[in-house]
Each structure stands twice: as C-alpha cells, then as structure tokens.
C-alpha positions as CSV (number, residue, x, y, z in Angstrom):
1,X,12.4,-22.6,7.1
2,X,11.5,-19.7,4.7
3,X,12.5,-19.6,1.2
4,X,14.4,-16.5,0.4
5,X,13.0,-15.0,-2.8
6,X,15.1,-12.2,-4.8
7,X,12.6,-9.3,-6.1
8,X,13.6,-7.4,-8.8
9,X,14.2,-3.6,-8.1
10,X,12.6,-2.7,-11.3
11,X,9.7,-4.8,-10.1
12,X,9.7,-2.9,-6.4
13,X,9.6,0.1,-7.8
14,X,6.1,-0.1,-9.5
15,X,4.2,-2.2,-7.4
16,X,3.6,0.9,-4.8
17,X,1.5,3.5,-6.4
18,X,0.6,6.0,-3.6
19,X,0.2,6.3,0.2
20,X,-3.5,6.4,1.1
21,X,-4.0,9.7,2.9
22,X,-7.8,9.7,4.4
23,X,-9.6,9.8,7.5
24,X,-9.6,6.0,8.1
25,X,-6.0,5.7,6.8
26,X,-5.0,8.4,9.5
27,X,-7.0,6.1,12.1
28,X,-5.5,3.5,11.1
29,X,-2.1,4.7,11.4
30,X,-2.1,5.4,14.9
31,X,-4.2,2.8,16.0
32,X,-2.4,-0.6,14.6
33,X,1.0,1.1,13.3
34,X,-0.1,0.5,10.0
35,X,0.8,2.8,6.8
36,X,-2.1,2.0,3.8
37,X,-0.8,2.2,0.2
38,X,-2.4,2.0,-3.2
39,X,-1.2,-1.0,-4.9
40,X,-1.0,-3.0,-8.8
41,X,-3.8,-5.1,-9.1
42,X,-1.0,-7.8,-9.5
43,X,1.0,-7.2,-6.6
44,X,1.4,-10.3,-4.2
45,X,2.2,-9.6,-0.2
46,X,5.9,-10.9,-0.5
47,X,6.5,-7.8,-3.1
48,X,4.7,-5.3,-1.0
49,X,6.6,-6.0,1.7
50,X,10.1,-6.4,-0.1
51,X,9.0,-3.1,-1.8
52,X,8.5,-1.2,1.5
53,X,11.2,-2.3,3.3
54,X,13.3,-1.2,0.2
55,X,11.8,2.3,-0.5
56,X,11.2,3.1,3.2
57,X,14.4,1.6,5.0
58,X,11.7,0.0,7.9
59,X,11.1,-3.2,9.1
60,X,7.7,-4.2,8.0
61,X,6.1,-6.6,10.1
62,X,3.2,-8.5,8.1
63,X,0.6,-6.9,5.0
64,X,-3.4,-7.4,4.5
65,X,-4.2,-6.3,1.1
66,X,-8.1,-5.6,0.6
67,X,-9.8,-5.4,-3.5
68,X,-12.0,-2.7,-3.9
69,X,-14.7,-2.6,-6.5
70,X,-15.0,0.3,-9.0
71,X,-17.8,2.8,-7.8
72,X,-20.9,3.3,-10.7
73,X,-21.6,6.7,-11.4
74,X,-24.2,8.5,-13.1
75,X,-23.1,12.0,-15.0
76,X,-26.8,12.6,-16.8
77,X,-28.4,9.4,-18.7
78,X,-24.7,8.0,-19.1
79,X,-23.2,5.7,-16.4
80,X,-19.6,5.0,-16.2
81,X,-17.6,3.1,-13.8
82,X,-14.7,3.9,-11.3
83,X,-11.3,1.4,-11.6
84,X,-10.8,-1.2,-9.3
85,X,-8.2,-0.4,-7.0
86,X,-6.1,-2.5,-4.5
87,X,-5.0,-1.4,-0.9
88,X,-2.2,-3.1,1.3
89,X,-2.2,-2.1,5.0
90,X,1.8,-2.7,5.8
91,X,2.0,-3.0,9.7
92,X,5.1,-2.1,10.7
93,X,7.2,-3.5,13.5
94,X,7.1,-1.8,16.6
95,X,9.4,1.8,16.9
96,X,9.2,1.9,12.9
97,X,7.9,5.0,11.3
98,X,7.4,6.6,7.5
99,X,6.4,10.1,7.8
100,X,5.2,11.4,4.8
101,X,4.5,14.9,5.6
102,X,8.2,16.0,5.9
103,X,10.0,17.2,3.0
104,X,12.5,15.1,0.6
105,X,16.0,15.7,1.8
C-alpha cells in the first residue's frame, strides 16, 4: 500500500531548475526515455516526480538523482570553486514525451 503524500504547488514549482540539454543528456533521452533536469540540492525523488508530472502533464515512471561535485578552477594564482549541482534523470513511462524544442503555446 503506498502512502499518498500532498506536495505543495509552491514547493513543485522550485524544485526543477532547468532541463539538462548536452550530449549525454540527448543520449540519454533516446536511449532509456529519460528527460535529465537540474534540481535543489534539497529535492527528494517523491517531489521530482510529483513536480514533473504536474509541470509536464506525463506519467513519470521512476527518478535516479545523481550529486555532482563543484569543479576547482584556476583563473591566474587564484582558485575558486564551481557549485555543487544535483541532476534527476525522470524515466518516463512508455509513449510519454516533453519536447522542449517547440515553442510555448
């Protein structure tokens, strides 16, 4: 039996940050049927999905979400750091599709 939890919409509406639009992301996609967002370093993988479903209108089928660690870089004899950033790959359920090429209607 699954526990039914209620999101808030205010919630859904921050915890996706961008779609992921790169080479592996494309692979990705058309391999597994998988869409790869940037995420809040907070976001769980009930609220990714809830979030999805809600923004998209698609069925999402299950979500991985991987940590990535800040990059250091070098500009001269200062080093800095790149931000952490969190990725969820949503795999969608079969015949679901978010295009994010064509234009808002």
């Amino acid at each position: 039996m699954s526990a039914v939890i209620k999101h808030s919409e205010e919630r859904l509406m921050k915890v996706l940050l961008a779609p992921v639009i790169s080479e592996k992301a494309t692979f990705v996609a058309e391999k597994n049927e998988q869409v790869v967002f940037l995420v809040t370093p907070d976001a769980t993988k009930l609220e990714i999905k809830a979030a999805v479903e809600m923004l998209f209108k698609v069925q999402v089928e299950s979500v991985q979400v991987a940590n990535r660690a800040g990059k250091a870089k070098r500009s001269g004899r200062f080093t800095g750091r790149r931000n952490n950033t969190r990725r969820a790959f949503v795999c969608l359920k079969s015949g679901q599709e978010i295009n994010f090429t064509e234009e808002a209607k």
